[in-house]
PASEBA-1860 file (N, C-alpha, C; in nm, 3 decimals):
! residues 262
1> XXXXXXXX> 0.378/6.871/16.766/0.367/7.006/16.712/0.495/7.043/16.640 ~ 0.465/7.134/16.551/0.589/7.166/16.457/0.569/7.333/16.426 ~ 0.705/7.399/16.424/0.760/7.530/16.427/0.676/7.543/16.285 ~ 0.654/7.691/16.248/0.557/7.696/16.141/0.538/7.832/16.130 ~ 0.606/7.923/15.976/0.605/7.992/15.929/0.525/8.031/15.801 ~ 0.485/8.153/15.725/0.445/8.184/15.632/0.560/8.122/15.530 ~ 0.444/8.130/15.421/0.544/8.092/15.301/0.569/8.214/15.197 ~ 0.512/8.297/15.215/0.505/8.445/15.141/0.466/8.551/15.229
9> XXXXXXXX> 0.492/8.675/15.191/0.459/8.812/15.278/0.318/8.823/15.269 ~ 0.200/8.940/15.336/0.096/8.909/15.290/0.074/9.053/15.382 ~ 0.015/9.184/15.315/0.007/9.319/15.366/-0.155/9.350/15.409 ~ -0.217/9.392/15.515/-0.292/9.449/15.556/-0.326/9.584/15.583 ~ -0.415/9.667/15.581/-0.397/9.758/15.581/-0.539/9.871/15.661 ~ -0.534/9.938/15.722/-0.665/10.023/15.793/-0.609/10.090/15.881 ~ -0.722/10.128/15.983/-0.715/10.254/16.096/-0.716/10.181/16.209 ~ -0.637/10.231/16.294/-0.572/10.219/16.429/-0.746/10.187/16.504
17> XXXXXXXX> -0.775/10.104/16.573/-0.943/10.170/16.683/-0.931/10.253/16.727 ~ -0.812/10.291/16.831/-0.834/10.363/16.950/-0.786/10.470/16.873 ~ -0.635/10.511/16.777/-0.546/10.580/16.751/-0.652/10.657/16.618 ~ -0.723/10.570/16.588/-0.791/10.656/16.419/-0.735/10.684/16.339 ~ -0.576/10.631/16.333/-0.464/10.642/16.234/-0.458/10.521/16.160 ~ -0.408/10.579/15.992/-0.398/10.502/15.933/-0.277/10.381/15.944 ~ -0.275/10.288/15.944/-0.179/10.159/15.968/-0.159/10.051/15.844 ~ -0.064/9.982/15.908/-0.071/9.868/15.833/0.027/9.745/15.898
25> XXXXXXXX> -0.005/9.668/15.862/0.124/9.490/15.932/0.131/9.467/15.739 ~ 0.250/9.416/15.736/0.301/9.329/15.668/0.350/9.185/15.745 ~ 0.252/9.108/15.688/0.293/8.962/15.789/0.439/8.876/15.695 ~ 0.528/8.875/15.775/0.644/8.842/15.660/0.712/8.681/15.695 ~ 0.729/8.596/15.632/0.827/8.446/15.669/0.920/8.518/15.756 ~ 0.934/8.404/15.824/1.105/8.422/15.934/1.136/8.296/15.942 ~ 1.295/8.329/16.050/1.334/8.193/16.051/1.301/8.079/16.104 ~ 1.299/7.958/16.108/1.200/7.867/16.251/1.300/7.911/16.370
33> XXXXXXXX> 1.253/7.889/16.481/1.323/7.982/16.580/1.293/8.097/16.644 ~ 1.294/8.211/16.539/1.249/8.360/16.543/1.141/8.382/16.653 ~ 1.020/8.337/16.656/0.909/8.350/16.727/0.833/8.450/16.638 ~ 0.727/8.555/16.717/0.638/8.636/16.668/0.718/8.719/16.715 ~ 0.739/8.822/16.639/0.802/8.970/16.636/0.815/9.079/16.582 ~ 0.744/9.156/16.618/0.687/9.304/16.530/0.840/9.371/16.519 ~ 0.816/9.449/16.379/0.941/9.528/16.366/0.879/9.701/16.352 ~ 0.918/9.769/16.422/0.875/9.904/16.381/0.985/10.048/16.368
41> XXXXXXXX> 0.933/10.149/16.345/1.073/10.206/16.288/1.128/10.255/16.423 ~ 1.112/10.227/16.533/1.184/10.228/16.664/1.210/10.139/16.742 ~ 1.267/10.035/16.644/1.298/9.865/16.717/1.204/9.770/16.662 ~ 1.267/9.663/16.746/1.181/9.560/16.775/1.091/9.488/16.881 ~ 1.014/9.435/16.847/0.951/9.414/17.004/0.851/9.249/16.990 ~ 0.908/9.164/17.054/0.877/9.037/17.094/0.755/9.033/17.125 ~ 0.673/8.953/17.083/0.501/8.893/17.153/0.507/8.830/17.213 ~ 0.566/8.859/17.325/0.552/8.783/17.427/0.514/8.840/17.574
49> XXXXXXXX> 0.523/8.748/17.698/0.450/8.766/17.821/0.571/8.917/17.885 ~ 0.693/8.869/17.843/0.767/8.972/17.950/0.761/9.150/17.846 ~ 0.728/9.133/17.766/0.713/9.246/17.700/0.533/9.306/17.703 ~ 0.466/9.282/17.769/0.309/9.297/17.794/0.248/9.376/17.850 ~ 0.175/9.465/17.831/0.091/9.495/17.938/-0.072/9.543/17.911 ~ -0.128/9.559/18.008/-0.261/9.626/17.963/-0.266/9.749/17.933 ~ -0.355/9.801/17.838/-0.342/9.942/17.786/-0.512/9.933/17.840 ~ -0.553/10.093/17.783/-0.725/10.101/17.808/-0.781/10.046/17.675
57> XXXXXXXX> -0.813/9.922/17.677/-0.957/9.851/17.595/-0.857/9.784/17.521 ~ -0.742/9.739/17.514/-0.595/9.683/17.456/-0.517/9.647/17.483 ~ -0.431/9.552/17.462/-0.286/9.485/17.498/-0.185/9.542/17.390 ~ -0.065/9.579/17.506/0.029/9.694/17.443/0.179/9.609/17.457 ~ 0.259/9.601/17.416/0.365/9.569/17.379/0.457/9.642/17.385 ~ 0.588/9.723/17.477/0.705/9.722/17.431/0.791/9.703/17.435 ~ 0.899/9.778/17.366/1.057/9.731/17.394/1.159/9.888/17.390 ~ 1.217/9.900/17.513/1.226/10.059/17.447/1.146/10.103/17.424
65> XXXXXXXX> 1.198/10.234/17.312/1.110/10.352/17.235/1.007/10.253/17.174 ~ 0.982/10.173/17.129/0.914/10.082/17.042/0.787/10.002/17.080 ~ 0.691/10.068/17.070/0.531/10.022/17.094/0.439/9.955/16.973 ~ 0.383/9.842/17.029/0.256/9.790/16.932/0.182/9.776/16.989 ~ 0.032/9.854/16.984/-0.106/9.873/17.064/-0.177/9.787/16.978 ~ -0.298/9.699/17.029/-0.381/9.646/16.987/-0.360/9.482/16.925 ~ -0.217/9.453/16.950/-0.216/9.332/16.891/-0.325/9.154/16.921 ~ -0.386/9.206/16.993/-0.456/9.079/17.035/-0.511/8.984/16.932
73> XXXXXXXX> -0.606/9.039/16.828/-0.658/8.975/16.754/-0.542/8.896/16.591 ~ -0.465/8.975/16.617/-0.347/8.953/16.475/-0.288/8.770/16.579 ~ -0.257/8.788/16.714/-0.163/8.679/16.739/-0.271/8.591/16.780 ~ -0.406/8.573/16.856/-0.480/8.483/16.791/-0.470/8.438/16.693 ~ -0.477/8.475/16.576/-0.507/8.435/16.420/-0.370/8.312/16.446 ~ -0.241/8.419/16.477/-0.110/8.317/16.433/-0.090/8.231/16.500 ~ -0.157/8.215/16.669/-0.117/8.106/16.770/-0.278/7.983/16.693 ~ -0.379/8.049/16.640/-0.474/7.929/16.615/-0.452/7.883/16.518
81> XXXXXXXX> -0.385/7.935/16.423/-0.318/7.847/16.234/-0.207/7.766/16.260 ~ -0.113/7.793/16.424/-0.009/7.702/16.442/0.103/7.814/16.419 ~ 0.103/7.921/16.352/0.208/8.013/16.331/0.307/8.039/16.402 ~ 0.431/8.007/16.455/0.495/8.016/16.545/0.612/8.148/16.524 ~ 0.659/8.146/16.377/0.799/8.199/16.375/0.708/8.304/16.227 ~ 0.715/8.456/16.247/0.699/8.517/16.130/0.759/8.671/16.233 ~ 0.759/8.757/16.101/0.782/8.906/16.156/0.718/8.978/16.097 ~ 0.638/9.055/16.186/0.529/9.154/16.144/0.545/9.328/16.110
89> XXXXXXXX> 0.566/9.338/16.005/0.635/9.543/15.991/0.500/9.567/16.019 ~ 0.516/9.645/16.153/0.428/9.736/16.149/0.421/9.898/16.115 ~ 0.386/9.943/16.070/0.368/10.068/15.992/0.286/10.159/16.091 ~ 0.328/10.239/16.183/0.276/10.311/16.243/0.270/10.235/16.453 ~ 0.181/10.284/16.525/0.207/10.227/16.694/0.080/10.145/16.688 ~ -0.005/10.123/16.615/-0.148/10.012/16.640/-0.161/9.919/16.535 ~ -0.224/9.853/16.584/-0.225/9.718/16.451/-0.379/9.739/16.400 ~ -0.403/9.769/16.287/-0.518/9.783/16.207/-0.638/9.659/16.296
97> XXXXXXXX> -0.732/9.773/16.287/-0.860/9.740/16.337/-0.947/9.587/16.225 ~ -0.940/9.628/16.100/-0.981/9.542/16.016/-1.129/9.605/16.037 ~ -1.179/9.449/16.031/-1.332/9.495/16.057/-1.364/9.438/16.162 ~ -1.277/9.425/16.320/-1.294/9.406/16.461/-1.263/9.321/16.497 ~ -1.234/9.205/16.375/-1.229/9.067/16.417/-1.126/9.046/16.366 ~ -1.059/8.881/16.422/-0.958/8.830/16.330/-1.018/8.755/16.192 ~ -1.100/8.760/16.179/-1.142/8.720/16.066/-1.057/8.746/15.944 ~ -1.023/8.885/15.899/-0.934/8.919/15.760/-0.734/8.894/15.845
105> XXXXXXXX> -0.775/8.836/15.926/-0.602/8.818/15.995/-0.602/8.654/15.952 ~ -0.689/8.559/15.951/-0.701/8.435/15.940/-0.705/8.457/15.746 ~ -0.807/8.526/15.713/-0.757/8.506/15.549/-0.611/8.547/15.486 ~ -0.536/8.685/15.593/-0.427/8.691/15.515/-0.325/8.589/15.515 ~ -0.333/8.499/15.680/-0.240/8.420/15.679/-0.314/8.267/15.554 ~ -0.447/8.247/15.527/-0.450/8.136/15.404/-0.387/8.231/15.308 ~ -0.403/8.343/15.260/-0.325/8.367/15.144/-0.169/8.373/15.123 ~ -0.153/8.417/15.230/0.035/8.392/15.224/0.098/8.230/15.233
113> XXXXXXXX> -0.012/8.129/15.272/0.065/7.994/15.319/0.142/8.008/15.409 ~ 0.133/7.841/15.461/0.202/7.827/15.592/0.300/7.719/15.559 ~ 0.434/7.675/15.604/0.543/7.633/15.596/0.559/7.555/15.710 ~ 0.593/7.415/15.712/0.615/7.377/15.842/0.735/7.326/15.830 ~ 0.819/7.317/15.987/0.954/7.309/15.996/1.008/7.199/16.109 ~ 1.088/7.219/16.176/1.079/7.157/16.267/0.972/7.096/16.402 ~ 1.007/6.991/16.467/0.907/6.987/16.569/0.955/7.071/16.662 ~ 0.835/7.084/16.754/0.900/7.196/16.856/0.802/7.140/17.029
121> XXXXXXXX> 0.825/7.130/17.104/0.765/7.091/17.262/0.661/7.204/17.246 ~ 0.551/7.175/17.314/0.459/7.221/17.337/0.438/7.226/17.479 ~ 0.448/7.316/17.569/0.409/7.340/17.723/0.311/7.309/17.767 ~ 0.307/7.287/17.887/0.162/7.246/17.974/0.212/7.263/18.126 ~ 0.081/7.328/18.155/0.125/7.326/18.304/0.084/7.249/18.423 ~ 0.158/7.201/18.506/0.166/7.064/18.574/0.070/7.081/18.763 ~ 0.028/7.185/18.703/-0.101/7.202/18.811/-0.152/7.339/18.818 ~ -0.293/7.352/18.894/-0.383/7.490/18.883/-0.306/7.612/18.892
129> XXXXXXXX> -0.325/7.710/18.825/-0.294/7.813/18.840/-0.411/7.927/18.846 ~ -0.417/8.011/18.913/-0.580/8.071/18.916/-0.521/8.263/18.982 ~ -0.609/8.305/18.901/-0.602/8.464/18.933/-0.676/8.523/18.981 ~ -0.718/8.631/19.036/-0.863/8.685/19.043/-0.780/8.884/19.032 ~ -0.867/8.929/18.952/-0.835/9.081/18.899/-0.999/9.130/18.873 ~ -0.984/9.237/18.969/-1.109/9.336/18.961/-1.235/9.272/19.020 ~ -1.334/9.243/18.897/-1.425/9.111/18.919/-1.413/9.000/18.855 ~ -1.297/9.011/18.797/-1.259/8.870/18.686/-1.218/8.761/18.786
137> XXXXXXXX> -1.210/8.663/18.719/-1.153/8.524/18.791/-1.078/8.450/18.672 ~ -0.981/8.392/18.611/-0.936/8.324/18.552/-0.832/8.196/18.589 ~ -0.840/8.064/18.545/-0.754/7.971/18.562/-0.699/7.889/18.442 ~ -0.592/7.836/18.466/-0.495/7.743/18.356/-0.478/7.625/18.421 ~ -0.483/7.498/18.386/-0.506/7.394/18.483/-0.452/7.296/18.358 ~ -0.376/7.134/18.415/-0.407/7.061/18.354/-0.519/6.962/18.277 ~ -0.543/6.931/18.132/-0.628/6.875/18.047/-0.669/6.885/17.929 ~ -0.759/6.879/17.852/-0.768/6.871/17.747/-0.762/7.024/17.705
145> XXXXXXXX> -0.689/7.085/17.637/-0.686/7.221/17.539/-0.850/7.250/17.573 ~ -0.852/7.356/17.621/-0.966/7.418/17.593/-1.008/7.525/17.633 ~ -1.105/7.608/17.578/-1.148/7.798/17.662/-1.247/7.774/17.663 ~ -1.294/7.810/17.790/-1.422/7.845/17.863/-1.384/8.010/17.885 ~ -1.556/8.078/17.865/-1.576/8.232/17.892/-1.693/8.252/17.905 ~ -1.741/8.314/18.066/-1.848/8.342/18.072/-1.827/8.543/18.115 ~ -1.937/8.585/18.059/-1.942/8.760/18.062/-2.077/8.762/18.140 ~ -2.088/8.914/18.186/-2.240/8.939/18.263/-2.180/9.062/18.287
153> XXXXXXXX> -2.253/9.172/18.198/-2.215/9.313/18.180/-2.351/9.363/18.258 ~ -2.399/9.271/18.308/-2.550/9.319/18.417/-2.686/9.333/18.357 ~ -2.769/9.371/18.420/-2.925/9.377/18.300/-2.935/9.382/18.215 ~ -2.870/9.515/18.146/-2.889/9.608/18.029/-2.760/9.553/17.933 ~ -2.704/9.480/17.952/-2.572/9.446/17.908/-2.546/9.277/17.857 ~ -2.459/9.265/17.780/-2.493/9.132/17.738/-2.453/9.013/17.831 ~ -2.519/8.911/17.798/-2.429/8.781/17.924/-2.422/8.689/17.876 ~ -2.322/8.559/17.904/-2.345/8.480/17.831/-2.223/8.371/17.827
161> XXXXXXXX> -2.182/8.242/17.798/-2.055/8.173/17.839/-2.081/8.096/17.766 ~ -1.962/8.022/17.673/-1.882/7.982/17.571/-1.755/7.898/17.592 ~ -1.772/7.761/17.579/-1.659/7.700/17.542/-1.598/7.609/17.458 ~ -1.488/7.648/17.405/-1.424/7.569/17.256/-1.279/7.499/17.282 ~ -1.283/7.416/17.194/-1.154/7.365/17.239/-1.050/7.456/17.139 ~ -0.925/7.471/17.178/-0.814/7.500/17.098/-0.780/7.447/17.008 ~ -0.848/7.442/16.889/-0.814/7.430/16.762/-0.843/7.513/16.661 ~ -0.778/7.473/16.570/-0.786/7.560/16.439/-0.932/7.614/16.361
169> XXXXXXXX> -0.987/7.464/16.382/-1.117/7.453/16.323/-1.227/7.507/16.417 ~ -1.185/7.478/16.578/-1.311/7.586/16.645/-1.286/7.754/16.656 ~ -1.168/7.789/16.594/-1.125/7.917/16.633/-1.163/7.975/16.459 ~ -1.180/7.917/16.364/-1.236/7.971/16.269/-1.360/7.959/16.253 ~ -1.422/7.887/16.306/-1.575/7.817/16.298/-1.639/7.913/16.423 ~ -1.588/7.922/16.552/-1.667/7.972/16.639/-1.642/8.055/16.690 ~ -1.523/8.154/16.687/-1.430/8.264/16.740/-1.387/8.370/16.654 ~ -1.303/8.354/16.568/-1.254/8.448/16.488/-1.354/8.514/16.442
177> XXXXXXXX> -1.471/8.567/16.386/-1.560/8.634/16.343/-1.605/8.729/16.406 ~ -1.551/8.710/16.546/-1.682/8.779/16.643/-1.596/8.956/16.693 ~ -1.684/9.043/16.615/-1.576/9.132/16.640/-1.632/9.241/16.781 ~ -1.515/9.321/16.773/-1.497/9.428/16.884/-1.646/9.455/16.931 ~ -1.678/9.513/17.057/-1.849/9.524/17.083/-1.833/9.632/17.165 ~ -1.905/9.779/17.192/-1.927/9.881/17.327/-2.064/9.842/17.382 ~ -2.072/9.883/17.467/-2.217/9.908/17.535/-2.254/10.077/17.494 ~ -2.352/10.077/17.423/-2.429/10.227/17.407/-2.409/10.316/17.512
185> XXXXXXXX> -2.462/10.266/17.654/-2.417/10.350/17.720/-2.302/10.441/17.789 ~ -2.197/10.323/17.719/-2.037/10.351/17.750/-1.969/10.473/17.659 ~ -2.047/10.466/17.505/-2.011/10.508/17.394/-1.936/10.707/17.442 ~ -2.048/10.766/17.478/-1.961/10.889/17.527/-1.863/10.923/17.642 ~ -1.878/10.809/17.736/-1.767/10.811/17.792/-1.650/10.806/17.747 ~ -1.609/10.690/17.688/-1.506/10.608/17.613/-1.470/10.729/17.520 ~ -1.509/10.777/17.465/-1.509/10.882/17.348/-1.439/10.997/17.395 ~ -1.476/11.029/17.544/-1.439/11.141/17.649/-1.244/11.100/17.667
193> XXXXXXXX> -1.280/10.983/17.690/-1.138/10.924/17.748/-1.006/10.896/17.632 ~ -1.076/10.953/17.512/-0.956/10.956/17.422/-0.950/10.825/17.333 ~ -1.048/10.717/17.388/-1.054/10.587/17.320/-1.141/10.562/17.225 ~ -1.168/10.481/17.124/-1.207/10.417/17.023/-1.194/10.543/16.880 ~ -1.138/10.642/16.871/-1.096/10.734/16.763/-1.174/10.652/16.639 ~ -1.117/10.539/16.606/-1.141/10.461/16.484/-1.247/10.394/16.495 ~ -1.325/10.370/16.578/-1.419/10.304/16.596/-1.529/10.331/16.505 ~ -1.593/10.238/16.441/-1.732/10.322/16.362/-1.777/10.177/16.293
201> XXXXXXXX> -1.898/10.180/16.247/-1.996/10.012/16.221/-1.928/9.929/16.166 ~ -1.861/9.958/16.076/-1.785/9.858/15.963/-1.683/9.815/16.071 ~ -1.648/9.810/16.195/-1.520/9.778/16.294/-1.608/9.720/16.425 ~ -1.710/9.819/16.465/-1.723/9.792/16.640/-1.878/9.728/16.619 ~ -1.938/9.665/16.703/-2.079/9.619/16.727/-2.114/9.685/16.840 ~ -2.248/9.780/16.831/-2.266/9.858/16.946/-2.384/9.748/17.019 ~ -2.396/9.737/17.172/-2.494/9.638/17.246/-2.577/9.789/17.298 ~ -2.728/9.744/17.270/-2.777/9.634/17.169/-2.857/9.681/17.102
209> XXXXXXXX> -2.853/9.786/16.993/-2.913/9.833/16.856/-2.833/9.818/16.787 ~ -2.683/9.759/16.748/-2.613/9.749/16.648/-2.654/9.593/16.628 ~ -2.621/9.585/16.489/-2.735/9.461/16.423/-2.541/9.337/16.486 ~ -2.577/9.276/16.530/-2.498/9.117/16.552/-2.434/9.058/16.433 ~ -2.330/8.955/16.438/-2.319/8.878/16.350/-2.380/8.735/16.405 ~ -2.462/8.742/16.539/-2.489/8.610/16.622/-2.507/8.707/16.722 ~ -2.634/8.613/16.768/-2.667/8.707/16.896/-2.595/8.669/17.049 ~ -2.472/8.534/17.073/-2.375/8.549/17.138/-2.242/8.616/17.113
217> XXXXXXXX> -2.231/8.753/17.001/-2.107/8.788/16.955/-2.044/8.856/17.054 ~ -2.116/8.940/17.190/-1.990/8.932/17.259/-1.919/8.863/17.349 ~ -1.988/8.736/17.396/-1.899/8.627/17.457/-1.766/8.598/17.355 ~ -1.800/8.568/17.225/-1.737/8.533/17.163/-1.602/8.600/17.133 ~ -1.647/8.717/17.126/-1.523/8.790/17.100/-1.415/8.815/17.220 ~ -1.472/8.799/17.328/-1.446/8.800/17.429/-1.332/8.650/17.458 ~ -1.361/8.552/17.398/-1.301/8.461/17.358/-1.210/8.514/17.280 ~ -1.219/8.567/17.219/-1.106/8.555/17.067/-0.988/8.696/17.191
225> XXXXXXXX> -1.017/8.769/17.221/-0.918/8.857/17.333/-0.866/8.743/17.441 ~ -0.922/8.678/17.516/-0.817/8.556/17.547/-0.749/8.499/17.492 ~ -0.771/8.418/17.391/-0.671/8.358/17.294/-0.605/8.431/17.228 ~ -0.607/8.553/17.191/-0.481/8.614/17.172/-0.426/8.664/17.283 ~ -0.442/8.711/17.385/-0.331/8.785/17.527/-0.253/8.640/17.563 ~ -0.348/8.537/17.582/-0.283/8.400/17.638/-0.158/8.359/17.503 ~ -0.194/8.385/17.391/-0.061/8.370/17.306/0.043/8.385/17.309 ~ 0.034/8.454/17.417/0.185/8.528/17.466/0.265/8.465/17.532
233> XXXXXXXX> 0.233/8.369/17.560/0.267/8.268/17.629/0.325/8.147/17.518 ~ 0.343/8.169/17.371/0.361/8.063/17.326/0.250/7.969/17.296 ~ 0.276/7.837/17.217/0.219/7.731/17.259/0.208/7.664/17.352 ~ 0.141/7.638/17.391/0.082/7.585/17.576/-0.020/7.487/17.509 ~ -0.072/7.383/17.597/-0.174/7.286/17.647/-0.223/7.299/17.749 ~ -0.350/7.378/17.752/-0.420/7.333/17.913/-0.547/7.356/17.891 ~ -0.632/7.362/18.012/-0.747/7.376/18.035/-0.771/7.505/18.067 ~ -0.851/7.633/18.004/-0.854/7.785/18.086/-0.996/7.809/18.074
241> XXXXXXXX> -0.995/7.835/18.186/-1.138/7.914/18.190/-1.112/8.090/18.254 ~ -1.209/8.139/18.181/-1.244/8.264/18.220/-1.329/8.351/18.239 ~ -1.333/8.428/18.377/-1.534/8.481/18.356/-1.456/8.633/18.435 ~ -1.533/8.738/18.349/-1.572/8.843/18.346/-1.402/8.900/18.284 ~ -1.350/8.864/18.184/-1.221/8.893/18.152/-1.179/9.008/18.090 ~ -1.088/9.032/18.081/-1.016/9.181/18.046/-0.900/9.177/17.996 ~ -0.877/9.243/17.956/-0.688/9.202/17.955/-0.600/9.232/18.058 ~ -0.645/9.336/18.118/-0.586/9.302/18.270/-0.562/9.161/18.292
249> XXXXXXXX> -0.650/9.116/18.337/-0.701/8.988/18.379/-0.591/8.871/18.293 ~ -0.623/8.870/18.181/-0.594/8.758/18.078/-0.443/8.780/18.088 ~ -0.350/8.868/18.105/-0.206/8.907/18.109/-0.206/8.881/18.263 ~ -0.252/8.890/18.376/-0.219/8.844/18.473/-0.208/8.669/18.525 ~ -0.306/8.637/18.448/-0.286/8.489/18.406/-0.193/8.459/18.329 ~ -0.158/8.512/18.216/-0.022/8.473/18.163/0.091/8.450/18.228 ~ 0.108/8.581/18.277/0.247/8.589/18.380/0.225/8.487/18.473 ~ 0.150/8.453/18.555/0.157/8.375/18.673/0.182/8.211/18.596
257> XXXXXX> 0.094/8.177/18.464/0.168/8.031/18.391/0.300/8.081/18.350 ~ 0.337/8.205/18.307/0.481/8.171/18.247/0.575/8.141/18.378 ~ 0.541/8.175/18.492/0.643/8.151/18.629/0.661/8.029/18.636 ~ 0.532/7.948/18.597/0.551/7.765/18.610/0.668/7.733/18.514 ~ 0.653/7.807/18.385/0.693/7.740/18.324/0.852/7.754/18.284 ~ 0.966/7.858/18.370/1.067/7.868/18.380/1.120/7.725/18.461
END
């Protein structure tokens, strides 16, 4: 494996989900070294595990005064293209919704190009590691790169399990597309609680009268929120599986591999 930056800047731009504010990332080259690191006008703040936590329906980031809500789907995009070292201006506290998916996060990084640099070690962890949060269960284990995800939101709710290996080509082919999803019946709650502001068709898939892009899209996406929270972690090699996940969940698994890996 090799350290691996943009070769040009490349600007995005939309509304916050939860926040309904307008935003934007500028994805910018850095140095090899650097890592992933948002810049905002109250600091900086590292993508990584010790800067993490769960927010409601989001993974939140800070450092200090200095918050980035929603980054999950942006560092997927950069941990599945190989992206290691760039800096992200973010323009405002959320990272643009897009249209739910990493999908337009995977085209900005083909349009800016990617740069490769040095080699760099790639982690793995040297035996099971396993969590259990709420009703979730998640593990990191030695073997071949790969995500397993099974969901079961109950009768009325979708179900369903999915697994791809960690690559580039299954994370554009079978993951990245699959965007954000509510359950109908959740919709006025969630709404009550101050969350999804930005939410609306062109962003969220409602289960199950909102028309699909695939009628497994929310396993899938559900996938694509692991592989980005687990990013946080760097490049890693292992085996993960996960059933009934969250970001709770997926950040509590992080932390417990990053302990191996000090």
């Amino acid at each position: 494996m090799v350290r691996r930056t943009l070769a040009r800047s490349v600007r995005r731009a939309g509304i916050g989900l939860h926040s309904g504010l307008a935003t934007a990332v500028t994805l910018a080259p850095a140095r090899f070294g650097t890592g992933v690191v948002f810049l905002t006008t109250k600091g900086s703040v590292p993508a990584d595990v010790e800067h993490a936590a769960a927010g409601p329906g989001a993974t939140v980031l800070t450092s200090g005064d200095a918050c980035v809500s929603t980054p999950e789907h942006l560092l997927a995009a950069l941990a599945a293209l190989g992206v290691t070292d760039v800096e992200l201006l973010l323009e405002g506290d959320e990272v643009p919704a897009l249209d739910g998916s990493a999908a337009p996060w995977v085209e900005a990084i083909d349009e800016a190009g990617r740069t490769d640099g040095p080699p760099m070690r790639e982690r793995a962890p040297t035996a099971k590691v396993a969590v259990v949060q709420d009703h979730g269960r998640a593990t990191v284990e030695p073997g071949d790169p790969q995500l397993a995800v099974w969901i079961d939101y109950g009768a009325d709710g979708p179900t369903g399990a999915l697994t791809v290996p960690f690559t580039e080509h299954a994370f554009r082919e079978e993951v990245c597309w699959a965007r954000t999803f509510v359950l109908d019946r959740d919709v006025e709650r969630l709404r009550a609680a101050g969350r999804g502001r930005g939410a609306t068709e062109a962003n969220t898939a409602v289960w199950p009268a909102g028309a699909l892009r695939a009628p497994d899209e929310p396993v899938r996406h559900k996938a694509l929120d692991a592989w980005g929270d687990l990013a946080l972690l760097g490049p890693f090699s292992a085996r993960v599986s996960v059933e009934r996940g969250s970001h709770a969940l997926h950040l509590a698994l992080a932390r417990a591999v990053h302990e191996t890996f000090r």
